[in-house]
C-alpha positions as CSV (number, residue, x, y, z in Angstrom):
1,X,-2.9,1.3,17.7
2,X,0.6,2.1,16.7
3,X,1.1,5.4,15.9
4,X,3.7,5.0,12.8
5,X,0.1,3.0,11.6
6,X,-1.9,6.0,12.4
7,X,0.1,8.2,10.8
8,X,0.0,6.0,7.5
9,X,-3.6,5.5,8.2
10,X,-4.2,9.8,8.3
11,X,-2.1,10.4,5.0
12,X,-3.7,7.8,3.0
13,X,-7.2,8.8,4.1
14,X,-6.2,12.5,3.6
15,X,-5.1,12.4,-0.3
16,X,-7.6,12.4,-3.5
17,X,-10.7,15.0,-3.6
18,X,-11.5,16.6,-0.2
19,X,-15.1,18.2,-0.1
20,X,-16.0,21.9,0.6
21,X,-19.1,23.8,1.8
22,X,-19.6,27.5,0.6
23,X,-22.6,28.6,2.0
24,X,-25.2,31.6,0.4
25,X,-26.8,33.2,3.3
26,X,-27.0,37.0,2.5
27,X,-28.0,38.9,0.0
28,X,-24.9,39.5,-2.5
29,X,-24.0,36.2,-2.4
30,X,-27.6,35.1,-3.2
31,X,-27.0,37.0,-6.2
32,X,-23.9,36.4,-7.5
33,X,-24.4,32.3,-6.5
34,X,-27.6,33.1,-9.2
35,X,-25.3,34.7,-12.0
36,X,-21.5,33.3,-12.1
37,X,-22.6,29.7,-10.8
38,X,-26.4,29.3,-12.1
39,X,-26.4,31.6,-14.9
40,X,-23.1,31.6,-15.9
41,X,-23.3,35.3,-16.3
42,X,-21.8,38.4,-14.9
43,X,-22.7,41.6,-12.8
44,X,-23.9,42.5,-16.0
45,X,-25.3,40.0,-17.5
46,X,-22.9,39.1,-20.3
47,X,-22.4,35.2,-20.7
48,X,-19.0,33.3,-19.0
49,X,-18.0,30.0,-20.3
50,X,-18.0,28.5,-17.3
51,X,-18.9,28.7,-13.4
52,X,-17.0,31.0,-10.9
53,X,-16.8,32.0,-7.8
54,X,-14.9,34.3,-5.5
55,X,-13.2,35.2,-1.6
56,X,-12.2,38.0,-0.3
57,X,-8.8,38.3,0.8
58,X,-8.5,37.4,4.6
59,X,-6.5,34.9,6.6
60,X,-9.5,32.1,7.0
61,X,-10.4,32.1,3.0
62,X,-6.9,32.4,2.1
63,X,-6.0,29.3,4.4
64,X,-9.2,27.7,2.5
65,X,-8.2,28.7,-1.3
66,X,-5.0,27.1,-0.3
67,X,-6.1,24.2,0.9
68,X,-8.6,23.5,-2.1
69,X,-7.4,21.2,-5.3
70,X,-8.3,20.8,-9.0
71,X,-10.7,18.1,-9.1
72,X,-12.3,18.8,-5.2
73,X,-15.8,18.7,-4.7
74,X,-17.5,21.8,-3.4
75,X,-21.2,22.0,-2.3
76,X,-23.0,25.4,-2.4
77,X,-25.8,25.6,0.5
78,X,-28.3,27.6,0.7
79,X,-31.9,27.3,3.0
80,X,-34.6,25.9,1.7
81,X,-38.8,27.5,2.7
82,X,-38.6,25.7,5.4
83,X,-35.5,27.6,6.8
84,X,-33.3,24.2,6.6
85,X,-30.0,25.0,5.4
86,X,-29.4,22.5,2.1
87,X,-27.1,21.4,-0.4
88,X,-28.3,22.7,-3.6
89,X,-25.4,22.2,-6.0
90,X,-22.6,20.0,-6.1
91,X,-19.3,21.6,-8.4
92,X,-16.1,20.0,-9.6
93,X,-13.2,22.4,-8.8
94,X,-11.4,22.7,-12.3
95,X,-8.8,26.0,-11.9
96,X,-7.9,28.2,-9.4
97,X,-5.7,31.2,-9.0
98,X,-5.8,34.8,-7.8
99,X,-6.8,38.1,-10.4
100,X,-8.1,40.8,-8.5
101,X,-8.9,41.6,-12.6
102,X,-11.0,38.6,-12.7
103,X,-13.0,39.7,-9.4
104,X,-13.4,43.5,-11.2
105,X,-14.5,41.6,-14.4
106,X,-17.5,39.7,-13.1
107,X,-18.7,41.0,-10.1
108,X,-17.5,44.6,-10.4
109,X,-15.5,44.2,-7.1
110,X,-11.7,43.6,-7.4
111,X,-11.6,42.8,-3.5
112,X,-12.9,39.4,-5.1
113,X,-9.5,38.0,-5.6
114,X,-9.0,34.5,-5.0
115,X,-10.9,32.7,-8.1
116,X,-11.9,29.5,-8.3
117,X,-13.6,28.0,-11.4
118,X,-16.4,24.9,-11.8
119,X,-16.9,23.2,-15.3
120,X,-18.8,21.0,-14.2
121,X,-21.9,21.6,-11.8
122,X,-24.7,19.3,-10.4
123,X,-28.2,21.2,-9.6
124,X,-29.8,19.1,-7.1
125,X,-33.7,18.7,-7.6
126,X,-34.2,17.2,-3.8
127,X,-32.3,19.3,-2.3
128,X,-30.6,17.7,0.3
129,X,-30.9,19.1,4.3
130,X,-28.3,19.6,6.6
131,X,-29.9,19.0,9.8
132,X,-29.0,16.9,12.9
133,X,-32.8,15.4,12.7
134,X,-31.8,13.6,9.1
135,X,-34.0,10.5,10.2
136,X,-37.3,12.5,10.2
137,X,-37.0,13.9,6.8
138,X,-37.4,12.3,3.4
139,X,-34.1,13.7,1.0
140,X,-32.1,11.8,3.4
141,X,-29.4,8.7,2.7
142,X,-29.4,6.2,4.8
143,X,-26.4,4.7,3.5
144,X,-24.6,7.5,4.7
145,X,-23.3,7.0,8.8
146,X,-25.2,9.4,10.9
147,X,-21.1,10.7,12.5
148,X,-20.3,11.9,9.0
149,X,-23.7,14.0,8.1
150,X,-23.2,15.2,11.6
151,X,-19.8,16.2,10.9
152,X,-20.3,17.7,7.5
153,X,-23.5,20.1,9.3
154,X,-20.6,21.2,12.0
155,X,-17.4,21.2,9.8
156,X,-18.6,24.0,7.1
157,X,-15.9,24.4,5.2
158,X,-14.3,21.1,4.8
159,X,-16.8,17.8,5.0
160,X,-14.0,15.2,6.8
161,X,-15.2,11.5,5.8
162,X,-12.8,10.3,8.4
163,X,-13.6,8.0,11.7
164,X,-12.6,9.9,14.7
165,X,-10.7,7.9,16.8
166,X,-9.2,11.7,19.3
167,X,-9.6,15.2,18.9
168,X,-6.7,15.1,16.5
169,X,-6.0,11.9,15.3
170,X,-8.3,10.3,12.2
171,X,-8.9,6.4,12.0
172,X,-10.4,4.5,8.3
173,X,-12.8,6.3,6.0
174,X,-16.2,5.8,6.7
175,X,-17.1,6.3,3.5
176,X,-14.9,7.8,0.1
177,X,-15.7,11.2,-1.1
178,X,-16.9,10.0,-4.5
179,X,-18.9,7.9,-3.0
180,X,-20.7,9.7,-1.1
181,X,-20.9,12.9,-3.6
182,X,-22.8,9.8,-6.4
183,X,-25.1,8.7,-3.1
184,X,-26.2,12.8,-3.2
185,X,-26.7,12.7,-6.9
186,X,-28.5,9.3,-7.4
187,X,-30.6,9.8,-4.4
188,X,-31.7,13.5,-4.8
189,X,-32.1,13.8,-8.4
190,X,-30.8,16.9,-10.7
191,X,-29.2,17.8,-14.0
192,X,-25.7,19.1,-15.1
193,X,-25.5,22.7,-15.6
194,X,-25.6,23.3,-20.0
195,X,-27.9,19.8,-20.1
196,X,-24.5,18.0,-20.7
197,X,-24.3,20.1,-24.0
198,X,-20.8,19.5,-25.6
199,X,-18.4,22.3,-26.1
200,X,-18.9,22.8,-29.7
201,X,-22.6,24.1,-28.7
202,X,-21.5,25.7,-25.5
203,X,-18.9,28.3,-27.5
204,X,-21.0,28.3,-30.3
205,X,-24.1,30.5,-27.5
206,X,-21.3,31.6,-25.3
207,X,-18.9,33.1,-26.8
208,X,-19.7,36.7,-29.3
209,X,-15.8,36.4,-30.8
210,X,-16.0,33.4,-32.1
211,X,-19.2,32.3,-33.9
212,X,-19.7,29.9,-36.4
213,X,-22.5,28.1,-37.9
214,X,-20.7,24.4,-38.1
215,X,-20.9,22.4,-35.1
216,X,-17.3,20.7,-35.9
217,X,-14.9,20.4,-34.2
218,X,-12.7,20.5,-36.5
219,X,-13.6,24.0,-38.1
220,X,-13.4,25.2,-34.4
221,X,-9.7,24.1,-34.3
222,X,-9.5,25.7,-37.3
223,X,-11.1,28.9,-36.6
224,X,-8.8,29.5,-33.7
225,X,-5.8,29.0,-35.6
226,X,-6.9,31.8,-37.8
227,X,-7.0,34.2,-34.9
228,X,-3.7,33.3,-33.8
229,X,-2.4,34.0,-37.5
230,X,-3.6,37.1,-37.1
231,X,-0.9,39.9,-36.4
232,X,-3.1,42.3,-34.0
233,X,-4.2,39.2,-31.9
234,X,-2.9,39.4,-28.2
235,X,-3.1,37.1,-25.9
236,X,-4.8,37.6,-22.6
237,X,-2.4,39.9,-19.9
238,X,-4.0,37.6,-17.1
239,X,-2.9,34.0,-16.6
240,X,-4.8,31.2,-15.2
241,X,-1.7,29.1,-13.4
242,X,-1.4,26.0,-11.5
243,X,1.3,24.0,-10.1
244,X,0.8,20.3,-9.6
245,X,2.9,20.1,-6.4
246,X,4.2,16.5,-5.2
247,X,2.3,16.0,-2.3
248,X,-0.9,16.4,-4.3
249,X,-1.8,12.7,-4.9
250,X,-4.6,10.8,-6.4
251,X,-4.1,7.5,-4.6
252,X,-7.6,7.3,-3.8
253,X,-8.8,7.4,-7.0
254,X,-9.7,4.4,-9.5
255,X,-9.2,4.6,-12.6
256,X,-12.0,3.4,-14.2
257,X,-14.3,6.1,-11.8
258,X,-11.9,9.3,-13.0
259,X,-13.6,11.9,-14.4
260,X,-13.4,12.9,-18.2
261,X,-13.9,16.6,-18.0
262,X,-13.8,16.9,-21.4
263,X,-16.4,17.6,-23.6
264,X,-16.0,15.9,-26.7
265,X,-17.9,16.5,-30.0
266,X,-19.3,13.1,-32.1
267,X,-16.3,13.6,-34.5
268,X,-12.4,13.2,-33.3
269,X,-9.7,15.3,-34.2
270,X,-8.1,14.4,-37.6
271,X,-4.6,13.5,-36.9
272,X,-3.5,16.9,-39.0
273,X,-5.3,18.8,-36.2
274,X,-4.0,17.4,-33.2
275,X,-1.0,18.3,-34.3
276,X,-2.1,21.9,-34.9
277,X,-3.8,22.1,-31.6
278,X,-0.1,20.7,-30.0
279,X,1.7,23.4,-31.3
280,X,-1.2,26.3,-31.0
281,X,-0.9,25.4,-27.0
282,X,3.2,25.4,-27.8
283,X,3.2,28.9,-28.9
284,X,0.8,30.6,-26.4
285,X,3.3,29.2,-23.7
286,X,6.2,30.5,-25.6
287,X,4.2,34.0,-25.9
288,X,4.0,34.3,-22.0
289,X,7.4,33.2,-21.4
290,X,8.4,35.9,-24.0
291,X,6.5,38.3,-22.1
292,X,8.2,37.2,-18.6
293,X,4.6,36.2,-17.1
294,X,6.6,36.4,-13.3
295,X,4.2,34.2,-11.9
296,X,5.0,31.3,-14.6
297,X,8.9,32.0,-14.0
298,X,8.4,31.8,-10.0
299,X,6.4,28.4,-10.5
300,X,9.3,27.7,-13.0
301,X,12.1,28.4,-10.0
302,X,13.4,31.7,-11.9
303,X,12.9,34.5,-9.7
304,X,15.3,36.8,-11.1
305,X,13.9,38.1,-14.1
306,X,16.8,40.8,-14.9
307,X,19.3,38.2,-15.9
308,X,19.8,37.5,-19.3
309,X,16.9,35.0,-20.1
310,X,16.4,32.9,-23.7
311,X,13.7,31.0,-24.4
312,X,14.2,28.4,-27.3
313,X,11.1,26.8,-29.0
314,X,12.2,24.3,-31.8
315,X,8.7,24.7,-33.9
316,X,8.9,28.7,-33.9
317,X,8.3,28.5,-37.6
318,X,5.3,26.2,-37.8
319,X,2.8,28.7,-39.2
320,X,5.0,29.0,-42.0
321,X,4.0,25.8,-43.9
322,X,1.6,23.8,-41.3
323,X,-0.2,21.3,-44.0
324,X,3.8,20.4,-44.3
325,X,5.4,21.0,-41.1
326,X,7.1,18.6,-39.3
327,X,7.5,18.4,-35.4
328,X,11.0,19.2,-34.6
329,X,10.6,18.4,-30.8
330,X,12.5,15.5,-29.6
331,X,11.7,15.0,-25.5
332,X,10.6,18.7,-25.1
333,X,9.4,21.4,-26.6
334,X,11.0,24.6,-25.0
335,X,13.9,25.3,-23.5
336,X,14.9,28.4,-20.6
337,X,17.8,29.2,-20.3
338,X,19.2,31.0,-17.8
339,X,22.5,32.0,-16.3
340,X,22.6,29.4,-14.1
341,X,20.6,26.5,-15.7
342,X,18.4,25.3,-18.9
343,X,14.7,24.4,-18.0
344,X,13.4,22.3,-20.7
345,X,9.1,22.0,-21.4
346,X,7.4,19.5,-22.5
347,X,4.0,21.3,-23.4
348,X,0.7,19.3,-24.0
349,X,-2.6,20.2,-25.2
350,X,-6.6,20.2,-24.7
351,X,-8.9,22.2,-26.7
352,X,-11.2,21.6,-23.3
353,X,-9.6,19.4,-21.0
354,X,-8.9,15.4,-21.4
355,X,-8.0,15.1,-17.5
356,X,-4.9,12.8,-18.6
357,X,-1.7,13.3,-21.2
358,X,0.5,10.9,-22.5
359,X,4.5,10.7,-22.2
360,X,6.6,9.3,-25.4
361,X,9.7,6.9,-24.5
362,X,11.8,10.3,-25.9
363,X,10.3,12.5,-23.1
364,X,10.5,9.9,-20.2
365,X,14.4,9.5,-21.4
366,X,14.7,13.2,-20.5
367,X,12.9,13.5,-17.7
368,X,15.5,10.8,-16.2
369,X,18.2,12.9,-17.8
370,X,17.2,16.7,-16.5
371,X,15.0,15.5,-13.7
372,X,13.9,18.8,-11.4
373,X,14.6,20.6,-14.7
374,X,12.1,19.1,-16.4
375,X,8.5,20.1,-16.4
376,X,5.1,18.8,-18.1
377,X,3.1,21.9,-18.6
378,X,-0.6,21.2,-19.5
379,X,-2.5,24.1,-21.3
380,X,-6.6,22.9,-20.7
381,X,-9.1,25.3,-22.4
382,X,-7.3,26.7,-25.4
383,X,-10.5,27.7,-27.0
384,X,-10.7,30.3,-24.4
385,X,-8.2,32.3,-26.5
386,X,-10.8,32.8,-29.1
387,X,-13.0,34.9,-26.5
388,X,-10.2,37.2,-25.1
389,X,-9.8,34.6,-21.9
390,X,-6.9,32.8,-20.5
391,X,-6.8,29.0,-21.0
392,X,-5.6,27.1,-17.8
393,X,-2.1,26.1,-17.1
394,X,-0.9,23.3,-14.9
395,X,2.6,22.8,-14.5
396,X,4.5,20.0,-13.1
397,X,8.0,18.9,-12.7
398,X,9.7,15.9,-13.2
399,X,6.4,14.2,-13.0
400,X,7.9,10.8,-13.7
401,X,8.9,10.8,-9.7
402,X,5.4,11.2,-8.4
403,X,3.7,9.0,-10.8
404,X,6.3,6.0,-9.6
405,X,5.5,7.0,-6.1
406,X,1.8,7.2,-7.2
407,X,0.8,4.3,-9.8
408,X,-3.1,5.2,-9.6
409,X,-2.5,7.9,-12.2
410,X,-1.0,5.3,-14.8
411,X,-3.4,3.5,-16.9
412,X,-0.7,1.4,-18.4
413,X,2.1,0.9,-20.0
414,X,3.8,-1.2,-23.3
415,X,7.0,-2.6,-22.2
416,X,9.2,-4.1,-25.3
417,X,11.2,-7.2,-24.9
């Protein structure tokens, strides 16, 4: 085989989810696998809104943490009475950063620096056994080639689907990730973490600072706009960041098989409040720039934080008159400037997380204009504020280019003759 055809072969089998194995073998990790993944509780025993878990610092889970994307799948494995080591959840990576403040916070041990974060989580009733005599035992799935389940037992970090064709070089997928991970499901049974409950009834048990007895949405958008009117409210000092880099593709994704994180209530958002949601993810942006957040500069390119830095944001006064108020923002909504360049934001909003965002014919005209100085910064979770907790942040610069380069992330477009 040619190798320029091997090579394309490797990088297009490489891209999309990868899936991970943490195993739970002693005791601590027994118990914290029970609390922040299970539970969804800490050391102790107050509630967390969703599931997390933690490494050490250390060259092999640092290489890992690195490694791992937004949207991978990661298996947990423990042994079942039997002694067979088993899959017994399945979670969808949704943030990741590093807060020794985090690892302090819920396990009472700041060594636990390198966070990573699970919405979404998949108890398996059959729990599925990772053993090299599959055939003999019942949870098994025969659809699933005997080289990969072999693989996955050896390979306990990262489950390659790939056909070996050398030690080094990969051949055609034997099977795709998601595949596989819905074989799991549909053949071993289990339930979703919360029962599938939305996020109306998941903040409404979860969260002590910001009860209410209405389950809409609507008076939950509402609500947190009220604590950010509030003069004494802060926002949280730690910030949940993540950079969408380039090489970070979904090209083996289908659209119609992406998956909606969000949890959505019966009722959508009057057209009033997704405005007011827009800006309220506008200004808690513009608070951590004000604050000069280093790590959202460095992801930014702005390293030197002692120049003379201003940062612009057209709808400063929206709180003023927001039944009235009128979107200033024309292709972006905040602008850096710096002493050697502007850096213009175009900042969109979910009170959980759609898993898409749109781009207006004003803000594609820009990023053609400012290109590399343009960034899409996504702000997922902004109900989080409401309980003292960092919403998530994905940044990502001149997106246009990668989504050309990438078409499986466009659903579609309206082209005007």
């Amino acid at each position: 085989m040619d190798k320029k055809i091997e090579h394309l072969i490797n990088v297009i089998n490489l891209s999309g989810e990868k899936i991970w194995y943490l195993p739970v073998r002693n005791k601590d990790s027994h118990k914290n696998y029970r609390d922040t993944i299970l539970n969804r509780v800490k050391f102790d025993g107050s509630p967390l809104n969703v599931s997390y878990w933690a490494f050490r610092l250390g060259k092999l889970n640092e290489k890992n943490f690195t490694a791992m994307s937004i949207d991978d799948y990661v298996c947990f494995i423990t042994r079942d009475n039997e002694g067979y080591e088993v899959v017994d959840s399945i979670g969808v990576l949704s943030a990741k950063y590093i807060d020794p403040k985090v690892g302090e916070r819920n396990w009472n041990d700041s060594e636990f620096s390198l966070i990573v974060e699970f919405e979404n989580v998949f108890v398996l009733e059959n729990k599925l056994r990772l053993t090299y005599k599959r055939k003999k035992l019942n949870n098994i799935l025969p659809s699933v080639p005997d080289e990969i389940f072999h693989n996955g037992y050896e390979m306990f970090r990262h489950w390659n689907l790939n056909e070996r064709l050398s030690r080094t070089k990969l051949g055609s997928k034997l099977i795709e990730e998601e595949t596989l991970i819905e074989a799991i499901k549909n053949n071993c049974g289990g339930h979703y973490l919360g029962n599938n409950q939305n996020v109306v009834s998941v903040i409404k048990e979860e969260s002590s600072s910001f009860e209410t007895k209405t389950s809409d949405l609507e008076t939950l958008v509402q609500e947190l706009f009220k604590n950010l009117r509030n003069i004494d409210f802060k926002i949280p000092a730690e910030v949940s960041l993540f950079a969408r880099e380039k090489n970070e593709t979904d090209s083996s994704k289908v659209i119609s098989k992406k998956i909606n994180r969000s949890n959505t209530s019966s009722s959508p958002l009057s057209k009033q409040n997704q405005k007011l949601l827009g800006l309220m993810g506008e200004e808690y942006i513009y608070k951590l720039l004000c604050d000069r957040k280093e790590e959202l500069f460095s992801k930014l390119g702005v390293s030197n934080l002692n120049q003379d830095i201003y940062i612009e944001w057209d709808n400063i006064e929206y709180k003023d008159n927001v039944d009235d108020f009128l979107d200033s923002s024309l292709g972006h909504d905040i602008r850096i400037i710096t002493n050697d360049r502007t850096i213009r934001l175009e900042v969109k909003t979910s009170f959980t997380d759609a898993g898409f965002y749109s781009i207006t014919r004003n803000e594609l005209k820009e990023m053609a204009i400012y290109t590399q100085d343009y960034f899409v910064v996504k702000v997922n979770h902004l109900y989080k504020l409401a309980n003292g907790e960092a919403p998530t942040v994905i940044l990502e610069n001149f997106p246009i280019a990668n989504v050309i380069e990438n078409l499986n992330r466009v659903k579609s477009m309206e082209v005007y003759l």
